[in-house]
Backbone and ligand atoms as CSV (ligand in chain L), in Angstrom:
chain,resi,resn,atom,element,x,y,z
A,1,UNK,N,N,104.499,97.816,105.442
A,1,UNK,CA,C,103.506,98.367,104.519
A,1,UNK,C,C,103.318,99.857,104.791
A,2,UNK,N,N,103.582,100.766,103.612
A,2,UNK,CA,C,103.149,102.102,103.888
A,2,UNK,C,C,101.840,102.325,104.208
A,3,UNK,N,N,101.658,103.723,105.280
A,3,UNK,CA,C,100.373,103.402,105.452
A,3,UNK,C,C,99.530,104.472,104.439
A,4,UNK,N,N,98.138,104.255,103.673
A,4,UNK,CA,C,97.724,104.983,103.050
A,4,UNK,C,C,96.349,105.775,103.508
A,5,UNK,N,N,96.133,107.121,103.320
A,5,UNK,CA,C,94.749,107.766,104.019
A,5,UNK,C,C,93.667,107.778,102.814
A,6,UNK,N,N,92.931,106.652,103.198
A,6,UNK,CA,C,91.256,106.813,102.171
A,6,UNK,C,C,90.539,108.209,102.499
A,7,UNK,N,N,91.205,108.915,103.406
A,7,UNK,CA,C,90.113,110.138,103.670
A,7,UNK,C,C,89.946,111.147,102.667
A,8,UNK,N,N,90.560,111.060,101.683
A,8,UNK,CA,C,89.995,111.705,100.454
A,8,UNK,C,C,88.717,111.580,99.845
A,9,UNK,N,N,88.995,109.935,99.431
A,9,UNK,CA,C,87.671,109.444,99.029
A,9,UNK,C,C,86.487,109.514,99.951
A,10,UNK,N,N,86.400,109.743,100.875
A,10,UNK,CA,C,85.843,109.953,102.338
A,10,UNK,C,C,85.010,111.544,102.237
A,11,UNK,N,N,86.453,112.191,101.991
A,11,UNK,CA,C,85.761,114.228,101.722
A,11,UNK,C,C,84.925,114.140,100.631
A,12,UNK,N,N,85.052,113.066,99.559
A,12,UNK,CA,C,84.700,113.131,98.159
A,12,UNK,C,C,82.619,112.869,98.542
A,13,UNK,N,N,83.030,111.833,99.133
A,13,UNK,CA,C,81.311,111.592,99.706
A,13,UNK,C,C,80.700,112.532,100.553
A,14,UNK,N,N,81.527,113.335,101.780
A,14,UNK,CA,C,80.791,114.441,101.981
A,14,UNK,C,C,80.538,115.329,101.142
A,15,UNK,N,N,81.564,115.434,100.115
A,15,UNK,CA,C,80.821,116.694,99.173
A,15,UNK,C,C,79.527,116.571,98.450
A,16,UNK,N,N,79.625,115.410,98.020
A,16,UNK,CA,C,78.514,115.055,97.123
A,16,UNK,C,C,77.282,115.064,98.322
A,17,UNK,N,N,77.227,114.601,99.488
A,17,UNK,CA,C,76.287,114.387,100.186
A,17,UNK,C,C,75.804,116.336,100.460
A,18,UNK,N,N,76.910,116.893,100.316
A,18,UNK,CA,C,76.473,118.365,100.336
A,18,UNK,C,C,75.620,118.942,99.367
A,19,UNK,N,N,75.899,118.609,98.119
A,19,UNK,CA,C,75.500,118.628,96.870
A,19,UNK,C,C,74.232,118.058,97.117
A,20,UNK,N,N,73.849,117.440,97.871
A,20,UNK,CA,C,72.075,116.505,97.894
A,20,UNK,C,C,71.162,117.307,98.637
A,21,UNK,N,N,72.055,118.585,99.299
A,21,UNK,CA,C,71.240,119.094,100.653
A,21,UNK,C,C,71.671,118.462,101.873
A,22,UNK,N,N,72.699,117.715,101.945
A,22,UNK,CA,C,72.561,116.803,103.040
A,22,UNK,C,C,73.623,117.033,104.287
A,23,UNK,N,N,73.500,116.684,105.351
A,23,UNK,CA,C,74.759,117.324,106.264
A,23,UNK,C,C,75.883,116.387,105.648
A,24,UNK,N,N,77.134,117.639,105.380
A,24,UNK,CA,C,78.040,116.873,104.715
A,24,UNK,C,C,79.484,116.176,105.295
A,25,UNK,N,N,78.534,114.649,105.438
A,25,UNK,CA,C,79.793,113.804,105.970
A,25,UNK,C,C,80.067,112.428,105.230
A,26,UNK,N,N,81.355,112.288,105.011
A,26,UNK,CA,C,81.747,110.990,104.159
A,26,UNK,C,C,82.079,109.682,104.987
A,27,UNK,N,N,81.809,108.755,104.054
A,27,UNK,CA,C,82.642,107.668,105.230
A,27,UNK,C,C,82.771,106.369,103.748
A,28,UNK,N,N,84.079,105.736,104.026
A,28,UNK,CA,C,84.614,104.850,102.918
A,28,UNK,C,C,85.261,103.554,103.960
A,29,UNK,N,N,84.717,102.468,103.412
A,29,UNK,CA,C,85.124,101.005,104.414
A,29,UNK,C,C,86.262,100.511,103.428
A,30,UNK,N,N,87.035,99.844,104.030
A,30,UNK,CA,C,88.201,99.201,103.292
A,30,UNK,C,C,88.838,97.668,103.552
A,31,UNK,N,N,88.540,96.842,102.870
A,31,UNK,CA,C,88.748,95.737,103.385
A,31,UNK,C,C,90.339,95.474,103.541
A,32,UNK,N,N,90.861,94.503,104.124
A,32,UNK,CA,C,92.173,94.003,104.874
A,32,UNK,C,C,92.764,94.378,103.720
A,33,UNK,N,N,92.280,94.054,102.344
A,33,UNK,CA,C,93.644,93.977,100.977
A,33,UNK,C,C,93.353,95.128,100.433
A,34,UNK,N,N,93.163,96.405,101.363
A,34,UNK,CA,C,93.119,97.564,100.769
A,34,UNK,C,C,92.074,98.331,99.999
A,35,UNK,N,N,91.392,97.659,99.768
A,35,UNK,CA,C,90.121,97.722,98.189
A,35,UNK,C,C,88.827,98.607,99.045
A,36,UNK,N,N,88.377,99.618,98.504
A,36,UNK,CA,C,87.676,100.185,99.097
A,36,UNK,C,C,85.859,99.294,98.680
A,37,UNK,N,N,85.169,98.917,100.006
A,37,UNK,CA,C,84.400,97.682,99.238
A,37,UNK,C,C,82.660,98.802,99.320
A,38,UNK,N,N,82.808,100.366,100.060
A,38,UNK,CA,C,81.788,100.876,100.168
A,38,UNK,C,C,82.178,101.841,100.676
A,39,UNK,N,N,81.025,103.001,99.858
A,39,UNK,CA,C,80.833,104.394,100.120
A,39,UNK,C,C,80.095,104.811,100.628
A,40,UNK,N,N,79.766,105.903,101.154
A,40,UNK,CA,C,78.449,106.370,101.411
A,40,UNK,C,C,78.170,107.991,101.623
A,41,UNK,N,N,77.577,109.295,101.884
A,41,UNK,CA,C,77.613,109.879,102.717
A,41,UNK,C,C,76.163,110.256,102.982
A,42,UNK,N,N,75.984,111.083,104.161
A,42,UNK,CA,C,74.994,110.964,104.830
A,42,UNK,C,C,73.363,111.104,103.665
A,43,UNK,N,N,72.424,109.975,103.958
A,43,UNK,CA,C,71.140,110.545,103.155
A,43,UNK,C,C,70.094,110.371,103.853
A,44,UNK,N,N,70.581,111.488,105.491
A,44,UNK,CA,C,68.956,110.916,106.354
A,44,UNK,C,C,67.494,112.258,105.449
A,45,UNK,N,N,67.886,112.683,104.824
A,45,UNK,CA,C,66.780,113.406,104.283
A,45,UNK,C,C,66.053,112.780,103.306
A,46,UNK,N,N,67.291,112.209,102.376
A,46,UNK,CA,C,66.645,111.504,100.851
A,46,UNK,C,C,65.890,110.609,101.805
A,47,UNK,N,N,66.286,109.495,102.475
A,47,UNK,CA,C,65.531,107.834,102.590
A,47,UNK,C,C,64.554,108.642,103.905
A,48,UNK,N,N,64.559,109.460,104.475
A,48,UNK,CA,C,63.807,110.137,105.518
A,48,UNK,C,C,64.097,108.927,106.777
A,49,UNK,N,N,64.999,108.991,107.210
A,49,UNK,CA,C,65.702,107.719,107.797
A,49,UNK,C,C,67.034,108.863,108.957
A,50,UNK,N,N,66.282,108.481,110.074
A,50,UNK,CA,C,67.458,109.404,111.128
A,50,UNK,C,C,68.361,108.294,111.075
A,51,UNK,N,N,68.629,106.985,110.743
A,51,UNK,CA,C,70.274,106.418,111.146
A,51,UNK,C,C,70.816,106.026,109.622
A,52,UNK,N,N,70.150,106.963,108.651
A,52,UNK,CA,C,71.109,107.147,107.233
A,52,UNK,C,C,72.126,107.890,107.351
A,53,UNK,N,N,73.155,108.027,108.385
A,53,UNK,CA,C,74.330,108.436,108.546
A,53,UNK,C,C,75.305,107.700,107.526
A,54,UNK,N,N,76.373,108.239,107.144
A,54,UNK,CA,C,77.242,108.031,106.367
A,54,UNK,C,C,77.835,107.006,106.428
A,55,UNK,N,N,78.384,106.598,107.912
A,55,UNK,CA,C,78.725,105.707,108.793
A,55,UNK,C,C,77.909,104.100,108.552
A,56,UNK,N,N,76.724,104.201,108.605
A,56,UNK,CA,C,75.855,103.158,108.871
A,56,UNK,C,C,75.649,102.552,107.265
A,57,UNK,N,N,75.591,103.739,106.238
A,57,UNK,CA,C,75.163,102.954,105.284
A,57,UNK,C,C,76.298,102.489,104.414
A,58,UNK,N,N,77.781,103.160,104.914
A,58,UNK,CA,C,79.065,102.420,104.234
A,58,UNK,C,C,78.802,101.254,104.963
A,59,UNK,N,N,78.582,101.073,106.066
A,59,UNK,CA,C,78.967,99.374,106.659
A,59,UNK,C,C,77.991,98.600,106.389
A,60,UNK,N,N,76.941,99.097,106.438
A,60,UNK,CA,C,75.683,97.956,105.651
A,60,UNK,C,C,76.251,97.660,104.304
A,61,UNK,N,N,76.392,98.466,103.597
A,61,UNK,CA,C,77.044,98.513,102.337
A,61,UNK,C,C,78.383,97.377,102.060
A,62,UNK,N,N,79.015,97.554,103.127
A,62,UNK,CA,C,79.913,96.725,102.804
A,62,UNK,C,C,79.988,94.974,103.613
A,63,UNK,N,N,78.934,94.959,104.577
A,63,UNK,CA,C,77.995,94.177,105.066
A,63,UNK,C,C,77.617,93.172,104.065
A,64,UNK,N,N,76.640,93.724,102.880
A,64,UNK,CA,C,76.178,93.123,101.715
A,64,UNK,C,C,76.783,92.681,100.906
A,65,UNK,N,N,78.360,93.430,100.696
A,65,UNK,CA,C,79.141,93.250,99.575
A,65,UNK,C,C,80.180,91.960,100.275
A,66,UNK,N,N,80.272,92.009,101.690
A,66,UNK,CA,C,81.245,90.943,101.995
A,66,UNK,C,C,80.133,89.491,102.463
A,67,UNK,N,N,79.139,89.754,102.600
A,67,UNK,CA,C,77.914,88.256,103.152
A,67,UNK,C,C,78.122,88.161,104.571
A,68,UNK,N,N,78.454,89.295,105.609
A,68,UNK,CA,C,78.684,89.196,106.968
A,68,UNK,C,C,78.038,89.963,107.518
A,69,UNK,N,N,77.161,90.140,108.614
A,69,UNK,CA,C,77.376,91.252,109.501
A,69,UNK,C,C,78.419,91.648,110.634
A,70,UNK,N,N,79.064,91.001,110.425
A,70,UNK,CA,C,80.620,91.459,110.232
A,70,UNK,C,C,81.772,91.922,109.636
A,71,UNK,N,N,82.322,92.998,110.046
A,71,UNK,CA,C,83.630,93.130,109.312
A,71,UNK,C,C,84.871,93.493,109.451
A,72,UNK,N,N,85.678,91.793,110.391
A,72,UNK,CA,C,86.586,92.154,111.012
A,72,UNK,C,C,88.282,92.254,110.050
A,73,UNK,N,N,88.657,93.316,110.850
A,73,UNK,CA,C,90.040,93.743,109.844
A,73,UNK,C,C,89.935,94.780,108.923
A,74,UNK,N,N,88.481,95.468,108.817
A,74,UNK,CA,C,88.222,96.783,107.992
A,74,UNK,C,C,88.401,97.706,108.445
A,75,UNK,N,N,88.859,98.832,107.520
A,75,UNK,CA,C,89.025,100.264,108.633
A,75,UNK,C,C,87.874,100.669,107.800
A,76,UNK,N,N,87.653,101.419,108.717
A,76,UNK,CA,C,86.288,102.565,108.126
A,76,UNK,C,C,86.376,104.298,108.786
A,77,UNK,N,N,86.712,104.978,107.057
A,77,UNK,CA,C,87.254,106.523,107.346
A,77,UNK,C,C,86.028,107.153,107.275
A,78,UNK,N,N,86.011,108.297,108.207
A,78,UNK,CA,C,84.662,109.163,108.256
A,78,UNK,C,C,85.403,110.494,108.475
A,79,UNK,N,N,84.814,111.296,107.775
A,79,UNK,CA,C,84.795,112.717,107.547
A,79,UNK,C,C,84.769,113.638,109.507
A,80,UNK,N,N,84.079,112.990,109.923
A,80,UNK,CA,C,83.191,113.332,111.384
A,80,UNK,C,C,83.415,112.547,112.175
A,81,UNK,N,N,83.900,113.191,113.519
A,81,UNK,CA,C,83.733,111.831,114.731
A,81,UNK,C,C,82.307,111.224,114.639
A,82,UNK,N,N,82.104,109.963,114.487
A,82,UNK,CA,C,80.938,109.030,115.068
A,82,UNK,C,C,79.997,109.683,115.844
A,83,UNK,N,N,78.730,109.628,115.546
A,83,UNK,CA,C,77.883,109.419,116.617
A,83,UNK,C,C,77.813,108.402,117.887
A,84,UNK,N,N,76.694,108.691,119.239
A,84,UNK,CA,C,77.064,107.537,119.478
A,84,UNK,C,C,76.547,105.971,118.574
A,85,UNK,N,N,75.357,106.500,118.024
A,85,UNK,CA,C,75.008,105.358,117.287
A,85,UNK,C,C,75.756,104.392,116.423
A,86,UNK,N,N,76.681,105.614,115.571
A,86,UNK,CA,C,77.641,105.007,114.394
A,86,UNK,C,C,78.890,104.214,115.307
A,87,UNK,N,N,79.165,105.147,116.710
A,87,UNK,CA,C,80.237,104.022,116.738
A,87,UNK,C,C,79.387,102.889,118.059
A,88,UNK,N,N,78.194,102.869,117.978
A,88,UNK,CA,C,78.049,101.277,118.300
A,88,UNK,C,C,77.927,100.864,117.413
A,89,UNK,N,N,77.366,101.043,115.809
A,89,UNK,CA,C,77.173,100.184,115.536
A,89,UNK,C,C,78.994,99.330,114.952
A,90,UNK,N,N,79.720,100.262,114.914
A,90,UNK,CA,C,81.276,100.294,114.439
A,90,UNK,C,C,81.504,99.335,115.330
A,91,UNK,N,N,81.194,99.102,116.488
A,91,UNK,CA,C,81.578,98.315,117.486
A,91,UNK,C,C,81.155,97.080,117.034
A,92,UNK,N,N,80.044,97.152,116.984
A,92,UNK,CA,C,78.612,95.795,116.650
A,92,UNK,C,C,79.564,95.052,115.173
A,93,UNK,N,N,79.984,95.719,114.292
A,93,UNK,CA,C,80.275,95.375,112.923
A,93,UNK,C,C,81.864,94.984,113.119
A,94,UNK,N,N,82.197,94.833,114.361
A,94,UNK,CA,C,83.973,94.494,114.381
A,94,UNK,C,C,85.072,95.269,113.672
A,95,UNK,N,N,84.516,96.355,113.613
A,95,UNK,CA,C,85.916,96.969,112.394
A,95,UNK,C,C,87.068,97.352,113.094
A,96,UNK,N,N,88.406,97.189,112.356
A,96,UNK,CA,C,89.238,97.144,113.142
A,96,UNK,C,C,90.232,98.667,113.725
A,97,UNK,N,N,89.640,99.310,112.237
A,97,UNK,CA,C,90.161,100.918,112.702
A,97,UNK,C,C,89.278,102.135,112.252
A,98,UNK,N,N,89.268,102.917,113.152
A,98,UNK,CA,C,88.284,103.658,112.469
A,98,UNK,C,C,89.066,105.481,112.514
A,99,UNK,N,N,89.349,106.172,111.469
A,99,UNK,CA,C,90.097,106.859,110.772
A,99,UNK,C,C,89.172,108.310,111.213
A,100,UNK,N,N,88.890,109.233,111.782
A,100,UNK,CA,C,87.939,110.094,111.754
A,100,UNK,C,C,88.484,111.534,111.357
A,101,UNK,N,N,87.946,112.887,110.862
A,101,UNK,CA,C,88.477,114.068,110.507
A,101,UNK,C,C,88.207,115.111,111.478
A,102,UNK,N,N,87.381,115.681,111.880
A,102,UNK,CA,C,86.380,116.524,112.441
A,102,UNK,C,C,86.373,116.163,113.367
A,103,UNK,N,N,86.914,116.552,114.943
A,103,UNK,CA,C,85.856,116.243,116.208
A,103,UNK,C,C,84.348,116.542,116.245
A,104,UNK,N,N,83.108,116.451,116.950
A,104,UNK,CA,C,82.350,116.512,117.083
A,104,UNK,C,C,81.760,117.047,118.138
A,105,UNK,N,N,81.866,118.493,118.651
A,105,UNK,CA,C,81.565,118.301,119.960
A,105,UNK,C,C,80.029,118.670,120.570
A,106,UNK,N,N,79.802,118.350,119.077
A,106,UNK,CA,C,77.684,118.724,119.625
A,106,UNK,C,C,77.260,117.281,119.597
A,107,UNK,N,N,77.839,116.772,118.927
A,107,UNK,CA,C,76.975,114.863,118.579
A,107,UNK,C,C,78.059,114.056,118.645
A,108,UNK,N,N,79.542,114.228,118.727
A,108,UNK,CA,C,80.298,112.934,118.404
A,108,UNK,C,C,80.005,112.139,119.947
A,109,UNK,N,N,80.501,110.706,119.500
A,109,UNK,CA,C,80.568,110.110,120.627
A,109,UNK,C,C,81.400,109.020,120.835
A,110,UNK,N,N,82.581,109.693,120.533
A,110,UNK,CA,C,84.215,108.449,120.638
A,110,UNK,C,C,84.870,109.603,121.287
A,111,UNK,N,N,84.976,110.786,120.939
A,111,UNK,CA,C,86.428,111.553,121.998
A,111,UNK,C,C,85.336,111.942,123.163
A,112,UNK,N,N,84.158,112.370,122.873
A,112,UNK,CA,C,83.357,113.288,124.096
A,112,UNK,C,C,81.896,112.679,124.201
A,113,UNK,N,N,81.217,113.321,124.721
A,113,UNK,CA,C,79.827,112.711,125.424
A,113,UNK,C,C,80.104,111.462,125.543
A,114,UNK,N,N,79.415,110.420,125.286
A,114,UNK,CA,C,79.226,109.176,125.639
A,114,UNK,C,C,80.964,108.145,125.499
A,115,UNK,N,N,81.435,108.979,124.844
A,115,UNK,CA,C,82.800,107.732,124.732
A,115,UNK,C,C,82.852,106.649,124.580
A,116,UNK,N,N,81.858,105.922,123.431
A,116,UNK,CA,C,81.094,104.681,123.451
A,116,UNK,C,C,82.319,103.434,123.512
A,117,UNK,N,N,83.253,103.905,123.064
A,117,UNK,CA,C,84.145,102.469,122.733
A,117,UNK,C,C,85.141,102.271,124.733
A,118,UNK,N,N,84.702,103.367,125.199
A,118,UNK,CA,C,85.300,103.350,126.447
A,118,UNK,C,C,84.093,103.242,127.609
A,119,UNK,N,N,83.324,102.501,127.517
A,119,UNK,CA,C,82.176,102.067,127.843
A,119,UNK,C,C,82.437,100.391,127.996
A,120,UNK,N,N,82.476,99.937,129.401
A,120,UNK,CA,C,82.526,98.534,129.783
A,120,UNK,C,C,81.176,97.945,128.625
A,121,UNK,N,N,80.430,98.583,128.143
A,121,UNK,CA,C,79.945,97.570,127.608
A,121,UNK,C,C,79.882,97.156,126.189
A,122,UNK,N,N,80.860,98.082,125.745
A,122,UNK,CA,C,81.781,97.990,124.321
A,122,UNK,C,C,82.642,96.785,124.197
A,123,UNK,N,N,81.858,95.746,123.466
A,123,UNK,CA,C,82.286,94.325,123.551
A,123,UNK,C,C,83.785,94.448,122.263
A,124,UNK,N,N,83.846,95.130,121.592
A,124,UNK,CA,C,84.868,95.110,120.582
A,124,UNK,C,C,85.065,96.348,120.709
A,125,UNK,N,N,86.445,96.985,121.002
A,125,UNK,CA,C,87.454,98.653,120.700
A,125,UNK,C,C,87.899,98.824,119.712
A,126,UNK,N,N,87.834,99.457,118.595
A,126,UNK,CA,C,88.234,99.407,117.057
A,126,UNK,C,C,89.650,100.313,118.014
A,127,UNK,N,N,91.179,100.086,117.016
A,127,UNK,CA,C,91.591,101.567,116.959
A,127,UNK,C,C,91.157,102.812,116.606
A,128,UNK,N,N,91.372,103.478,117.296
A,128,UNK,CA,C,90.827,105.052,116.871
A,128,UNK,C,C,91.851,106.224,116.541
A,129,UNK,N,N,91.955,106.668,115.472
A,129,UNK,CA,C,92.723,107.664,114.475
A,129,UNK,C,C,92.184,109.006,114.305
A,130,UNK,N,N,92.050,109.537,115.311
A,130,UNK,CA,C,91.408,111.088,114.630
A,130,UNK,C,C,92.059,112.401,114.231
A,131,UNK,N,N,91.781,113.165,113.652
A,131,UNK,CA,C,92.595,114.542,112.980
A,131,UNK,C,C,92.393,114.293,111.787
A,132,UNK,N,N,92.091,113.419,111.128
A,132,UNK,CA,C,92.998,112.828,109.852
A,132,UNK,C,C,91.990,113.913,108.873
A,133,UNK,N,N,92.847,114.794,108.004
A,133,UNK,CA,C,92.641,115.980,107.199
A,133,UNK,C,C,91.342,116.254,107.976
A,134,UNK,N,N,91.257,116.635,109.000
A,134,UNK,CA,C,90.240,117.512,109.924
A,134,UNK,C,C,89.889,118.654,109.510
A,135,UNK,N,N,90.985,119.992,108.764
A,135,UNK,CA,C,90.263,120.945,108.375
A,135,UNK,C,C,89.394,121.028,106.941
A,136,UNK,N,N,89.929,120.029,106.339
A,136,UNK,CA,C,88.774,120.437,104.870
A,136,UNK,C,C,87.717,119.660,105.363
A,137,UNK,N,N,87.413,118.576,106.367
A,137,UNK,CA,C,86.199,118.426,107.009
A,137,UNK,C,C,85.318,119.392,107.459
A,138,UNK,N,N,86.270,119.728,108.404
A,138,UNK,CA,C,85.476,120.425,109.019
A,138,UNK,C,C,84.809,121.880,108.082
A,139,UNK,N,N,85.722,122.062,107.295
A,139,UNK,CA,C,85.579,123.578,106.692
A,139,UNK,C,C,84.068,122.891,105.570
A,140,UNK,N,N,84.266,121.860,105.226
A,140,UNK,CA,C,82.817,121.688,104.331
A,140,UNK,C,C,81.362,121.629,105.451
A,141,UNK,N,N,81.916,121.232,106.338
A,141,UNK,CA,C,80.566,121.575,108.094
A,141,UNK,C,C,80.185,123.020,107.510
A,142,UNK,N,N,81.127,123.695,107.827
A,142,UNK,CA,C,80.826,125.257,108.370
A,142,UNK,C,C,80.498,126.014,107.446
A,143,UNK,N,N,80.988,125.561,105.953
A,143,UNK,CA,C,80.518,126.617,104.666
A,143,UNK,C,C,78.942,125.733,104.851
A,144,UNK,N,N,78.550,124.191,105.100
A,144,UNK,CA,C,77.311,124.268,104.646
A,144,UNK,C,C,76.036,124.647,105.673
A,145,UNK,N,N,76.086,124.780,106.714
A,145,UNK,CA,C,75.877,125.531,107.886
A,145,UNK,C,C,75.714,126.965,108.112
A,146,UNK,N,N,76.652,127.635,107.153
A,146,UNK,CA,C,76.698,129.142,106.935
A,146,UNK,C,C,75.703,128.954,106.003
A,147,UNK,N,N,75.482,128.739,104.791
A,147,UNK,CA,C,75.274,128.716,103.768
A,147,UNK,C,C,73.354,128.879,104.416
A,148,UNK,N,N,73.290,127.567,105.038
A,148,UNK,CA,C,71.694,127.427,105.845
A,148,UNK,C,C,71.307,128.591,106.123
A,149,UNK,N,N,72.031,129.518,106.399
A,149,UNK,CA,C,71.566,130.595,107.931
A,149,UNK,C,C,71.171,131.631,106.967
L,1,ZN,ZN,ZN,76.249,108.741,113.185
């Protein structure tokens, strides 16, 4: 099977989440037969909600849409390395790969600080994929960041 990168649809939700005011990061879940089953990007301002990360509300999202709080065999692409929160909860939700753009080195927490999935008490290790189109990630960070100042 060729392999295909959802991280488009992924940049597509950070933009729009930019477009809201919002820090702009995407994240798109994909079930085993390919089908993208949830979107999201970040809306901790709209819901006034610090774990409305992009991350959390594609997998709830796709949580609801599959009847599990589980979701094993999904990859889930994010614009941004994980928090540590997003990748426990990535852990917590069984997904099987997780696709990232952007390192993180003020908040991520899969390559640096906490290294959550390399943590004895990381009951499930998703694969981990990072780079994946990293600079138009990152470059939508820094124009909306500039833009703030
Ligand atoms: Zn997060």
């Amino acid at each position: 099977m060729n392999f295909r990168s959802y991280m488009d649809e992924a940049l597509a939700e950070a933009r729009a989440a930019a477009e809201r005011g919002e820090v702009p990061v995407g994240a798109v879940v994909v079930a085993p037969s390919g089908v993208v089953v949830a979107r999201a990007g970040n809306r901790t301002r709209e819901l006034c909600d610090p774990t409305a990360h992009a991350e959390i509300l594609a997998m709830r999202a796709a949580c609801a849409a599959v009847g599990s709080e589980r979701l094993p065999g999904h990859d889930l692409y994010v614009t941004l390395e994980p928090c540590p929160m997003c990748a426990a909860a990535i852990s917590n939700a069984r997904i099987a790969r997780v696709y990232y753009g952007a390192a993180d080195p003020k908040s991520g927490g899969v390559a640096q600080g906490p290294r959550i999935f390399a943590h004895s008490q990381c009951h499930h290790v998703p694969e981990v994929y990072d780079g994946i189109a990293a600079e138009p990630a990152e470059k939508l960070l820094k124009d909306f960041f500039a833009a703030k100042r």
